[in-house]
N, C-alpha and C positions, 0 to 999 in steps of 0.2 A: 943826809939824803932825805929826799921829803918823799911818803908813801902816796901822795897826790901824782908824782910823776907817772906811776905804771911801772911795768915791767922795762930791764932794760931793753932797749929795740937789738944788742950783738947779740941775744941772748939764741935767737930764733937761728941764727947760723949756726951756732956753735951743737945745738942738739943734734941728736940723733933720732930721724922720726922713727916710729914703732910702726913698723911695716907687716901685716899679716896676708896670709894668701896663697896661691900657688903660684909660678912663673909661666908664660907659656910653655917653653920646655916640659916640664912636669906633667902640664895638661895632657901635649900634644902622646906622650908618652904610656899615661894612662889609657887615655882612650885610643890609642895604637894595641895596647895588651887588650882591653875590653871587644876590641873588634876579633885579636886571635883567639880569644875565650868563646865570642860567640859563633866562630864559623865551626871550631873545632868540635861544638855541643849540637848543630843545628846537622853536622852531616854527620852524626851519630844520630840524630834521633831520626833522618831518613834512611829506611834499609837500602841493600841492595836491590830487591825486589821491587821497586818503588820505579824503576830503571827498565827492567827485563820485557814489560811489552813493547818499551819504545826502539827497545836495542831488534827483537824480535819483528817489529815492522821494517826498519831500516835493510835488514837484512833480505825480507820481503819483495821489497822496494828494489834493491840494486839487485836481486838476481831475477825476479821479473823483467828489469830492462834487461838483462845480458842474457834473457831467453828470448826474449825478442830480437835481438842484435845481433845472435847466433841464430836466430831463424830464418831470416833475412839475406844472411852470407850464406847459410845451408841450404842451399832451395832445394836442394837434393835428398832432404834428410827430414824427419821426422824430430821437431823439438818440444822436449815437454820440462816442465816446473814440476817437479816434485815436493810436496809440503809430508812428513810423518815423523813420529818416534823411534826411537831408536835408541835404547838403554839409556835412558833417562833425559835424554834429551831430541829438542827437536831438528830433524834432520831437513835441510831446504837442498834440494840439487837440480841441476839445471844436466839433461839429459837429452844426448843426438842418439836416435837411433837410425840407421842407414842399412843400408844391405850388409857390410863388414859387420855389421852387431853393433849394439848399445853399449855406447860410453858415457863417463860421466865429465862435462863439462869446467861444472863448480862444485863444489860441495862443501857447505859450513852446516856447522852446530851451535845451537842455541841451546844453555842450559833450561829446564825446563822449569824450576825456580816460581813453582809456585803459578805457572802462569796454563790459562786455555786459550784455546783455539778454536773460534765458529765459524766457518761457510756460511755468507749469506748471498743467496740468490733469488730476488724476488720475494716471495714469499717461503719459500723452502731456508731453514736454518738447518746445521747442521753440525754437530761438534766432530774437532778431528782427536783423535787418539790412541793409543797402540791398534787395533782394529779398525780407524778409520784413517785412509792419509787420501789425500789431495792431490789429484793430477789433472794441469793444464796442458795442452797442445797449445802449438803456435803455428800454423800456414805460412807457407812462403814470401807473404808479405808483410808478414811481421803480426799480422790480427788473431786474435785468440779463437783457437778452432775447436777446441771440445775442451769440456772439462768435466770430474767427476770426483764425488768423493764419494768411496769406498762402491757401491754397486749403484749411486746415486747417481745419472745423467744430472749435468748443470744446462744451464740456459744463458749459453754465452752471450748472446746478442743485448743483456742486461750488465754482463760487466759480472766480475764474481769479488764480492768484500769478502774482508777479512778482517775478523777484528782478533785481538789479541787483549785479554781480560786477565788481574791478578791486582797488586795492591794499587792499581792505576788503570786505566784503558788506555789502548790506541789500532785507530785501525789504517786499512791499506784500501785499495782498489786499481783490481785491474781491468779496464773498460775491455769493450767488444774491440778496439781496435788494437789492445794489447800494450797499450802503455798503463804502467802503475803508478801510482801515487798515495800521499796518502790521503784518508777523507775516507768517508763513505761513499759508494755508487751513488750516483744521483736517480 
């Protein structure tokens, strides 16, 4: 054999190349487990509380409509929004009073988890808490008719916010014509 020739040319078939690396499989598989590592660490380092004013607006929010919505169908009856505390938490009720007496409509709770409560109306702030609760009226056409927290007259014709403050913000408003949202009053 002469060493001029080179390597034999079957030679390249017959090996076996040295292959290094991952396969896609493998890949796809790691970083399938690196995504459930990272959701698993991301909602442990946000608390619960982090939640609680936005759960506490919501709530806000749907029974201010369904005091509206009951005021409307009540034309008869005196409707008001109740906001206060109540053994640790906050109590939201939505209340007819009538000639037969005062019932309560809705009524949920809201842990209180760290979180406050301020009335703003105009320039008047006002924080709600065991000694201060919050009541709206609603007039027969569904518009917000008085409001007041604790011996405080409100000034409904500016809409009365609510924010809700603890390891995040969020607030609410209910305009002069009684529908709520969330936002500040404009």
């Amino acid at each position: 054999m002469n060493c001029a020739q080179g390597p034999d040319p079957t030679s390249y078939f017959d090996a076996t190349p040295d292959v290094s690396g991952f396969t896609i499989v493998e890949l796809i598989a790691v970083l399938l487990l690196l995504g459930i590592l990272a959701t698993t660490a991301t909602s442990r380092m946000v608390s619960a509380n982090a939640y609680a004013p936005a759960l506490v607006c919501d709530q806000l929010i749907a029974l201010g409509r369904l005091a509206q919505q009951t005021a409307l169908t009540r034309q008869d009856a005196m409707v008001s929004l109740d906001v206060d505390q109540d053994a640790g938490a906050w109590r939201l009720r939505v209340q007819v009073a009538s000639g037969a007496g005062t019932t309560t409509a809705r009524e949920e709770r809201a842990e209180i988890r760290n979180t406050g409560v301020v009335v703003i109306n105009g320039a008047q702030t006002a924080s709600l808490g065991p000694s201060a609760s919050l009541r709206l009226t609603f007039d027969g056409l569904g518009n917000l008719n008085t409001g007041a927290v604790a011996a405080t007259n409100l000034n409904t014709s500016l809409g009365v916010g609510i924010s809700v403050t603890g390891d995040t913000a969020a607030s609410v408003c209910i305009g002069s014509a009684g529908h709520a949202f969330r936002g500040a009053c404009s």
